[in-house]
C-alpha positions in Angstrom: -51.3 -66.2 37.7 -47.8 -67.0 36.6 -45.6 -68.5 39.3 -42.8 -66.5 41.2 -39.2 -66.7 41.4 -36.3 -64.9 43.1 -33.0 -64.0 41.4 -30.1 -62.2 42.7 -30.2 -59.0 41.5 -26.3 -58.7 41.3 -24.8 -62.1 40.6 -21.8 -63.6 41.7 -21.4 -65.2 38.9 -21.0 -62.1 36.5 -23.5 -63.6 34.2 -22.7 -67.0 33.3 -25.7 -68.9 33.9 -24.2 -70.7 36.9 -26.3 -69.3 39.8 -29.0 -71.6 40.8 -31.9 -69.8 40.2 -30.7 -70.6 36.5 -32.2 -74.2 36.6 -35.4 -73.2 37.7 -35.5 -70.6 34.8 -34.5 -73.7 31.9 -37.3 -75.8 33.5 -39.9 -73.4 33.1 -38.9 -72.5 29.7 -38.6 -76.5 29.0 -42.4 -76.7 29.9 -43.3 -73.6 28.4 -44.3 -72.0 32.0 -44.3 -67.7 31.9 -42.7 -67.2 35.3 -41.9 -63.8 37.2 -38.6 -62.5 38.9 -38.6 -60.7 42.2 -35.0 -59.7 42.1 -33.6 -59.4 45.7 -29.9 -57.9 46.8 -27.6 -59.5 49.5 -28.8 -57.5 52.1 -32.3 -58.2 51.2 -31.8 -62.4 50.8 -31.5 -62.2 54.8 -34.2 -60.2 55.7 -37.1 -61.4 57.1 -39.3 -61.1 54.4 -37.2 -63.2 51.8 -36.2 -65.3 54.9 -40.1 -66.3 55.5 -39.6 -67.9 51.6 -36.5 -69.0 51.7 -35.0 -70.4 55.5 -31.3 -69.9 54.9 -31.7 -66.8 53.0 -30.7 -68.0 49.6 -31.9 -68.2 46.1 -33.8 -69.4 44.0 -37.3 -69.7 45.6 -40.9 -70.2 44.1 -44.4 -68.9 44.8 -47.3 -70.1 42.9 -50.4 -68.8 44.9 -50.1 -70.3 48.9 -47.6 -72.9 47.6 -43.8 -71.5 48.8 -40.6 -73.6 47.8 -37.1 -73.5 47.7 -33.9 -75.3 46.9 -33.5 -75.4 43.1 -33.9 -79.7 43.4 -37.4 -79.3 44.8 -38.0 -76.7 42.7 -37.2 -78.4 39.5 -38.9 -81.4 40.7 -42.3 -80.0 41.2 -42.1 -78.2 37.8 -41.6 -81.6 36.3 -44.1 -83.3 38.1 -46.5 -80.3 37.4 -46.0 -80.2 33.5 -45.3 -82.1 30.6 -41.9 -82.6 29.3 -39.5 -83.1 32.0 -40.1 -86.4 33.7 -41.4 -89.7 31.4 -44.5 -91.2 31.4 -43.5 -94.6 32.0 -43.2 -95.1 35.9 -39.5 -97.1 35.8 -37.9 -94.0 33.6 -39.5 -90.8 35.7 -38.0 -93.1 38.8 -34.6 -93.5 37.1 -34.7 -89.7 35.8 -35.7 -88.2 39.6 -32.1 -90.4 40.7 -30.4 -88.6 38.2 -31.3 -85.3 39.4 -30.6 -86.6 43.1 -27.3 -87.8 41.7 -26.2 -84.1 40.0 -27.0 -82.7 43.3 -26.1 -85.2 46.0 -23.1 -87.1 44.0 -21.1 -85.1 42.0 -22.1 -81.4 43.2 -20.6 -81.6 46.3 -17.0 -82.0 45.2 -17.6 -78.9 42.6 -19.4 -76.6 45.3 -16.0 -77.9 47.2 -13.9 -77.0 44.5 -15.5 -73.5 44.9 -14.8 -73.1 48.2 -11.3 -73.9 48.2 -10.5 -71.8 45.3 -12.1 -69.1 46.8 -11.0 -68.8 50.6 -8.0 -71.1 50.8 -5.7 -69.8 48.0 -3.1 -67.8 49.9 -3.1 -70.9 52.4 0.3 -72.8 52.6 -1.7 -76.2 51.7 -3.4 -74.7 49.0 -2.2 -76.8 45.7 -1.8 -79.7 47.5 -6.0 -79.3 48.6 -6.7 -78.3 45.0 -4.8 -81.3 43.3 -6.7 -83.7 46.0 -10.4 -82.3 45.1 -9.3 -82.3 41.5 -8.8 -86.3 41.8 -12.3 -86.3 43.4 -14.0 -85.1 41.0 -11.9 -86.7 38.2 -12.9 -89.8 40.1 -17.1 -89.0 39.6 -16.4 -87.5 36.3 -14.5 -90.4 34.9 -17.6 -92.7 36.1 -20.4 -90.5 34.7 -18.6 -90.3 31.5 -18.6 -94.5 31.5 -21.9 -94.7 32.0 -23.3 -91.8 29.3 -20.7 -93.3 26.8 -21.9 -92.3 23.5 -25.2 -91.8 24.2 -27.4 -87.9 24.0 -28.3 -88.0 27.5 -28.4 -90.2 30.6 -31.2 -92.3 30.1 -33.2 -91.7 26.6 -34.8 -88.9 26.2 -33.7 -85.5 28.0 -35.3 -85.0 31.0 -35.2 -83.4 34.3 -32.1 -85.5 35.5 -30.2 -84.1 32.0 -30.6 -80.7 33.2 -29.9 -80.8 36.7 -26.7 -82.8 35.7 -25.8 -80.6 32.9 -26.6 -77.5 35.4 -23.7 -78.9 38.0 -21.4 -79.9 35.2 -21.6 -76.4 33.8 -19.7 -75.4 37.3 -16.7 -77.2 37.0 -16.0 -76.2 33.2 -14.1 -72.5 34.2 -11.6 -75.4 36.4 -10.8 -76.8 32.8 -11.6 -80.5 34.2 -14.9 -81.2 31.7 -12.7 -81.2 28.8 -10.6 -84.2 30.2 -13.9 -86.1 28.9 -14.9 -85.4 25.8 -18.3 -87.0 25.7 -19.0 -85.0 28.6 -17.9 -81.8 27.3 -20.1 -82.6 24.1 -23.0 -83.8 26.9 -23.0 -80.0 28.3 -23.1 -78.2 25.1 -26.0 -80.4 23.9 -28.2 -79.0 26.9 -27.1 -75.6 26.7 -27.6 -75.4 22.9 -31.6 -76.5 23.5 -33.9 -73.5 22.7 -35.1 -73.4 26.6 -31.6 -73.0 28.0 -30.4 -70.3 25.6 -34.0 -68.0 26.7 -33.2 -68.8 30.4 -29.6 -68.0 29.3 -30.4 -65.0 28.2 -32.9 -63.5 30.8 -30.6 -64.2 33.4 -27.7 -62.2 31.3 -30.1 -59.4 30.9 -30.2 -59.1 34.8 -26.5 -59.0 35.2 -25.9 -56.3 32.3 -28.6 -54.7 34.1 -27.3 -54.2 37.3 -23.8 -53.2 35.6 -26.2 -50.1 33.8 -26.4 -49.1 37.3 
């Protein structure tokens, strides 16, 4: 039985592969894991029956027989420990690739998710630019330091793995802001991941939805 997941069924993100039911859709393609999509609306995310999956009545969840998860990180991570392909075999490099994905998430997602906000709900706000500009040098800050430590390497720490595509999967977020281009290697870093093979089906399954749900 292929494993569940849950998708919204009209995207905020107009089909741009930056909802986060996106990274669970690249993993399983990475491993080569069929999957099935419940799709669910806004409405339907907080009733009780997607609420019973997923707490905070959010996407992306997963269901594979009794087992129930959400939170794309935990996700990810137990597809990657489940499977080949996405965590190393040597102990030290699957511990150093789990801290990546921890750092995507915990580090440098929270200024972009921040970002988000602020462009969003504070824009006709009297301390709006002054806000923006001091989130912009926040994220310039982490930006600046991931792009010293990939340098001119493929990915963060040899081969790609699970840390690569939760990082790539947040830095996607903060392209539309213009900010990735300041670092080149970076920039170069994102369009590495989303050129793989797995990326571009996940890409374009979760496209499909969108243009779906514009069909009517």
């Amino acid at each position: 039985m292929n494993p569940t997941i849950t998708g919204f069924k009209q995207s905020p993100d107009r089909g741009q592969g930056l909802a986060r039911d996106m990274r669970v859709r690249w993993a399983l393609e990475e491993v080569g894991q069929p999957y099935d999509v419940r799709l669910v609306t806004f409405p339907e995310m907080k009733q009780p029956a997607h609420r019973s999956r997923h707490p905070f009545g959010q996407i992306p969840t997963y269901e594979e027989g009794e087992l129930v998860l959400f939170e794309s990180g935990g996700i990810v991570l137990h597809i990657a420990e489940t499977h080949a392909g996405l965590l190393p075999e040597d102990a030290n490099a699957r511990a150093r690739a789990i801290t990546w994905m921890f750092a995507a998430l915990s580090t440098v997602e929270q200024s972009i998710v921040e970002l988000q906000f602020v462009m969003f709900t504070e824009r006709d706000k009297s301390w709006y630019e002054e806000r923006l500009a001091m989130v912009h040098d926040r994220i310039r800050a982490q930006l600046g330091q991931l792009s010293e430590r990939l340098g001119d390497a493929d990915w963060l720490d040899g081969a790609f793995s699970a840390g690569d595509l939760m990082m790539a999967s947040v830095l996607l977020r903060v392209r539309g802001a213009g900010l990735l281009d300041e670092y080149p290697n970076l920039a170069a870093y994102v369009a590495r991941a989303e050129a793989r093979p797995a990326y571009q089906r996940a890409f374009a399954d979760q496209l499909a939805v969108f243009e779906a749900s514009l069909a009517g």
